[in-house]
MARMIDREN-450090 format. One record per residue: residue number from 1; chain; x negated, z negated, y negated of N, C-alpha, C in turn. Coordinates in nm, 3 decimals, decimal comma. Atoms other than C-alpha are relative to their C-alpha. Example, Ala and Ser with C-alpha at 12.3 -4.5 7.8 and 13.67 -1.06 7.14 Angstrom:
! residues 2
(1 A (-0,089 0,000 0,119) (-1,230 -0,780 0,450) (-0,090 0,000 -0,120));
(2 A (0,082 0,006 0,119) (-1,367 -0,714 0,106) (0,077 -0,073 -0,109));
***
This chain:
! residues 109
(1 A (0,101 -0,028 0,100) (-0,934 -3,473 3,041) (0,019 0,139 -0,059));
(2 A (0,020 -0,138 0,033) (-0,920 -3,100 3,024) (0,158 0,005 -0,079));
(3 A (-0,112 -0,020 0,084) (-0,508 -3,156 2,901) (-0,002 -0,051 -0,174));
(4 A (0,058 0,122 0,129) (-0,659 -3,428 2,622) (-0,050 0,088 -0,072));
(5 A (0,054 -0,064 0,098) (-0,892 -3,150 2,481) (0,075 0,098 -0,032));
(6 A (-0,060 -0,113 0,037) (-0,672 -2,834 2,498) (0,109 -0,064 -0,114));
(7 A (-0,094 0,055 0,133) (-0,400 -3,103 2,271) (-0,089 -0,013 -0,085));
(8 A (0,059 0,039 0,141) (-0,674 -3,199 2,054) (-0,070 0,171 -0,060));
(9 A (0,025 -0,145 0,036) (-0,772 -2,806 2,066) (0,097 0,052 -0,118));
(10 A (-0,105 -0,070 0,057) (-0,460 -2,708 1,951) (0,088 -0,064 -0,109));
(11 A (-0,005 0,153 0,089) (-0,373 -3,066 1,727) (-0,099 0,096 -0,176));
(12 A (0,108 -0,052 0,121) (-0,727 -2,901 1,510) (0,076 0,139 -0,081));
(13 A (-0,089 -0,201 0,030) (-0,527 -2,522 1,498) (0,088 -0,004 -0,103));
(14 A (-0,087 0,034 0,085) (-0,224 -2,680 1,352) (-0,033 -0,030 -0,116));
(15 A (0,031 0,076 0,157) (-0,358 -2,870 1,097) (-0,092 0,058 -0,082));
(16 A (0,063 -0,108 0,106) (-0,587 -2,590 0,947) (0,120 0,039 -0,106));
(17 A (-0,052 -0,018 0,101) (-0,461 -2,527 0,615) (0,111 0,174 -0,026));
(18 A (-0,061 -0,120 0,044) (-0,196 -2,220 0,550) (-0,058 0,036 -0,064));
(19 A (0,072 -0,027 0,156) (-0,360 -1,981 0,316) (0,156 0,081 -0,045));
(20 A (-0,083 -0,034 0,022) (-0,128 -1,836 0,091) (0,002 0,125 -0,014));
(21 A (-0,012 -0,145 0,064) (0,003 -1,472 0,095) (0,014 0,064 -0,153));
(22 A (-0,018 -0,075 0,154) (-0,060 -1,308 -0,259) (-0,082 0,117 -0,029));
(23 A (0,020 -0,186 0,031) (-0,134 -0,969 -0,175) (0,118 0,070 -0,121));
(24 A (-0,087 -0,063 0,079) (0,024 -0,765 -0,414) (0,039 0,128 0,062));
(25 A (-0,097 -0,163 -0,073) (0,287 -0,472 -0,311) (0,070 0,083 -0,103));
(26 A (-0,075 -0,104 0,138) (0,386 -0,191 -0,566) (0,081 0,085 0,149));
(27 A (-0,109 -0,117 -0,058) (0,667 0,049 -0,434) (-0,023 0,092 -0,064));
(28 A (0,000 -0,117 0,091) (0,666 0,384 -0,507) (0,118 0,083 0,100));
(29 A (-0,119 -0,071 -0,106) (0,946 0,658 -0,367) (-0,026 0,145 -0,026));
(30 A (0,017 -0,172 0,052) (0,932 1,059 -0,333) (0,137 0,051 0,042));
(31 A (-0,110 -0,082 -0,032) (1,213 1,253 -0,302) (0,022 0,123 -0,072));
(32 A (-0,052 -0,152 0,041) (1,304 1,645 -0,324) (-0,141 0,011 -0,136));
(33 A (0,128 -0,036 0,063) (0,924 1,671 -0,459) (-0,021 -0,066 -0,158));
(34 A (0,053 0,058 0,119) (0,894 1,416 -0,679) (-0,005 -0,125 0,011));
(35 A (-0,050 0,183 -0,024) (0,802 0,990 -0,728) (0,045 -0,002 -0,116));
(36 A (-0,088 0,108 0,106) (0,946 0,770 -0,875) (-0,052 -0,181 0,051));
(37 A (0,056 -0,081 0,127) (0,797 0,611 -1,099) (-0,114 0,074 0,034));
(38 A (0,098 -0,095 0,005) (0,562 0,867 -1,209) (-0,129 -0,093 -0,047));
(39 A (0,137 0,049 0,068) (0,268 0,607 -1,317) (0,053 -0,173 0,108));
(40 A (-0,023 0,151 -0,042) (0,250 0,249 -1,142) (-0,112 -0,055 -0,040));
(41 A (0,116 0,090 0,074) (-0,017 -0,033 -1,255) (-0,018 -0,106 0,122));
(42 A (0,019 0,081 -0,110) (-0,186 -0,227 -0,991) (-0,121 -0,075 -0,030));
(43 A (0,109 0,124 0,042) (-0,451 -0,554 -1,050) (-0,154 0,087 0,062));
(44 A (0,136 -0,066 0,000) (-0,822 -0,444 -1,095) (-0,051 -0,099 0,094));
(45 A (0,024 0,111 -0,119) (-1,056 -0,611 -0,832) (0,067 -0,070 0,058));
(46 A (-0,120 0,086 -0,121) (-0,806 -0,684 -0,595) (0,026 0,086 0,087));
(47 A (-0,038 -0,114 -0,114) (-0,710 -0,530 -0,272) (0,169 -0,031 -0,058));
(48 A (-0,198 -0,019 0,065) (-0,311 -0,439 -0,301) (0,030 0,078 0,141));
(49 A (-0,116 -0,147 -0,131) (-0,046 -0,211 -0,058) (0,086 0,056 -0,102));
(50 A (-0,121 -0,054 0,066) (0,129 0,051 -0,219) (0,045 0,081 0,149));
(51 A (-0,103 -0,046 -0,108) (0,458 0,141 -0,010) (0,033 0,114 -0,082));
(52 A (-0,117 -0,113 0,030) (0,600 0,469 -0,044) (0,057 -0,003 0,085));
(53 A (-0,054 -0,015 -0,083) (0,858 0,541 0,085) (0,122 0,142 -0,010));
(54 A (-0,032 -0,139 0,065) (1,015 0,925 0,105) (0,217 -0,018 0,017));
(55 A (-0,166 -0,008 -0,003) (1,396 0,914 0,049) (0,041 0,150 0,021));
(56 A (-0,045 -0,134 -0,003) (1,419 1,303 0,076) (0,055 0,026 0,164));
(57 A (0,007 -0,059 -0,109) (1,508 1,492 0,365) (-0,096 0,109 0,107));
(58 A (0,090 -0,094 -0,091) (1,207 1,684 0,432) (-0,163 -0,078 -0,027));
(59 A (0,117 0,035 0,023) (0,847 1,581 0,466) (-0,057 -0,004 -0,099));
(60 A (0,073 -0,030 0,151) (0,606 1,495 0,214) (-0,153 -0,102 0,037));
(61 A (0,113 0,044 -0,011) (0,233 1,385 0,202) (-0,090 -0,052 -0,122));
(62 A (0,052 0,091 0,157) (0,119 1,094 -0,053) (-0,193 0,087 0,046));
(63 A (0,147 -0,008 -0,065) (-0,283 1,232 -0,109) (-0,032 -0,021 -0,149));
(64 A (0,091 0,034 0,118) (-0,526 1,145 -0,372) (-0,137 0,002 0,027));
(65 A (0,178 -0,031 -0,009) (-0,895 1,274 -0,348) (-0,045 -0,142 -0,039));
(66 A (0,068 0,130 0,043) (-0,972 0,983 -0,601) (-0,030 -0,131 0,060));
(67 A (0,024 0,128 -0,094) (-0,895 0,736 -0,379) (-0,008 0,025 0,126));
(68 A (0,048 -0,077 -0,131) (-0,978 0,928 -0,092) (0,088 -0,059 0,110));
(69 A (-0,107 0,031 -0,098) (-0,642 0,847 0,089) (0,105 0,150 -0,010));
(70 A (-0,131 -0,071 -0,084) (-0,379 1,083 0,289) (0,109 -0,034 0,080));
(71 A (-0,069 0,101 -0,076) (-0,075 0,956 0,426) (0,095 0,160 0,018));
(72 A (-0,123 -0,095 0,018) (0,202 1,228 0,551) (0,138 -0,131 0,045));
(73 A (-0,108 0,129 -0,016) (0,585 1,036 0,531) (0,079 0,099 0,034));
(74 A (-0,125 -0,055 -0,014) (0,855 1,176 0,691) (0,113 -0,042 -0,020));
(75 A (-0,097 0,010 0,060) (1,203 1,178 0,618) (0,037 -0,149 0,004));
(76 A (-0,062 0,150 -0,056) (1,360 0,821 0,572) (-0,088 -0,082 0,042));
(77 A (0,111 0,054 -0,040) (1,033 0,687 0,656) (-0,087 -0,055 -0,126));
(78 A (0,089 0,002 0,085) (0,790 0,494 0,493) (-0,137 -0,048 0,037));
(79 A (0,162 0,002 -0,008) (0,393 0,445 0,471) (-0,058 -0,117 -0,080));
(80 A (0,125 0,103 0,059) (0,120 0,157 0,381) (-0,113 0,051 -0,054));
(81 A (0,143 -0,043 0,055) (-0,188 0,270 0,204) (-0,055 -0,117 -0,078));
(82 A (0,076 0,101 0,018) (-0,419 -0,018 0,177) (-0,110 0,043 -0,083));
(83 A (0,134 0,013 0,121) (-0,628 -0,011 -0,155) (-0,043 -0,111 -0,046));
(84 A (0,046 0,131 0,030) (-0,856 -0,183 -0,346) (-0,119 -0,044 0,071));
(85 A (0,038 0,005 0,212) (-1,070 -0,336 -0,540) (-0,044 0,096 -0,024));
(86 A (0,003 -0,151 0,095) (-1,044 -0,023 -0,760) (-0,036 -0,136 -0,137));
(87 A (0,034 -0,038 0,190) (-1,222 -0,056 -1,145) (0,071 0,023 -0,084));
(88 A (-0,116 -0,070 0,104) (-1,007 -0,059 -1,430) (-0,019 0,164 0,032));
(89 A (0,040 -0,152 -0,024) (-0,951 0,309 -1,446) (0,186 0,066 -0,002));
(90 A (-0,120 -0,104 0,003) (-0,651 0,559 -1,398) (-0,016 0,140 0,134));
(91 A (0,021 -0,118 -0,129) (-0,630 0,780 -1,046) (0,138 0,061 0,021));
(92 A (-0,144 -0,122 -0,040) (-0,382 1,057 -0,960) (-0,007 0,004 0,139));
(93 A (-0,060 -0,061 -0,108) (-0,214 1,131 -0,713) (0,108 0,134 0,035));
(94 A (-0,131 -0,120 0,080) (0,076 1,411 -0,614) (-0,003 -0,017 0,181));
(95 A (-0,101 -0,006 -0,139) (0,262 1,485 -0,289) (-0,069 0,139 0,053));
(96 A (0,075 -0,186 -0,035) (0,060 1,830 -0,121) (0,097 0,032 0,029));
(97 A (-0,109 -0,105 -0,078) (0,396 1,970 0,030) (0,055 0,089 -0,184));
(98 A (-0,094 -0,016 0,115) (0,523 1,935 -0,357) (-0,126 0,023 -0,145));
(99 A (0,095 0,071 0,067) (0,194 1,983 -0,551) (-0,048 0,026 -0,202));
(100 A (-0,026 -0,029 0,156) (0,340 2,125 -0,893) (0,054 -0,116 -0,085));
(101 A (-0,118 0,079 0,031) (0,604 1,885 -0,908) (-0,029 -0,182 -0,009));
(102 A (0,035 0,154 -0,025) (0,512 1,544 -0,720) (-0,148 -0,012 -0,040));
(103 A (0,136 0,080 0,042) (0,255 1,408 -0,951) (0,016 -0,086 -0,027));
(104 A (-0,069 0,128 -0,012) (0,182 1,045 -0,994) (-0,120 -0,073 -0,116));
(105 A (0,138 0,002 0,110) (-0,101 0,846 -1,202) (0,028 -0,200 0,059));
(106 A (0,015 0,122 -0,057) (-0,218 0,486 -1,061) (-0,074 -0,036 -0,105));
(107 A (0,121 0,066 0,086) (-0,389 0,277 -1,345) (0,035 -0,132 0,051));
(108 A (0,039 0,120 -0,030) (-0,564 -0,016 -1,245) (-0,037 -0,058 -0,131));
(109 A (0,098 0,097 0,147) (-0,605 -0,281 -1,514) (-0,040 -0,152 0,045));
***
C-alpha cells in the first residue's frame, strides 16, 4: 500500500505541467573602468537578470542607488543582479572603483 501511494505520489509530480523559462537575461561587461554597452534596454513590468561580467584584471563594483543594488565583481568573475518590475523609465548606473569613467544607463520600456 504505502509503495502504491509513494508511485502514485510521484506518477502526480511527473505529470505536473513544465512551466516555461522566459526570464529575460541582458549581459553587460566592465573592463579597465568601463561597460560595455554603455545603455542596455530591459522589458517594463517584468522581473529580468542582468549578468555582468568584469573582463578586466582588477576589481570593480556594478552600483546603482536607483535601483538600490551593489554587486562587487572580481577579476574574470561574474555577478547576477535580479531586477524588476521596474516602470518604463531610464536608471544609471557606473562602476564605484571607476566612477568618472564606468557609467551605464538602463532604460526600461
Amino acid at each position: 500500500m504505502r509503495n502504491t501511494l509513494l508511485s502514485l505520489l510521484f506518477i502526480g509530480m511527473s505529470a505536473a505541467p513544465a512551466q516555461a523559462d522566459t526570464e529575460t537575461v541582458i549581459n553587460l561587461s566592465v573592463k579597465d573602468g568601463f561597460f560595455t554597452p554603455t545603455e542596455i534596454v530591459g522589458p517594463a513590468n517584468a522581473k529580468f537578470k542582468l549578468v555582468v561580467k568584469n573582463e578586466g584584471t582588477t576589481a570593480e563594483e556594478f552600483e546603482s542607488s536607483e535601483l538600490n543594488r551593489e554587486k562587487v565583481i572580481a577579476p574574470g568573475k561574474s555577478v547576477t543582479v535580479f531586477l524588476g518590475p521596474l516602470p518604463a523609465g531610464t536608471y544609471k548606473f557606473e562602476g564605484e572603483f571607476h566612477p568618472k569613467t564606468a557609467q551605464g544607463k538602463l532604460i526600461i520600456r
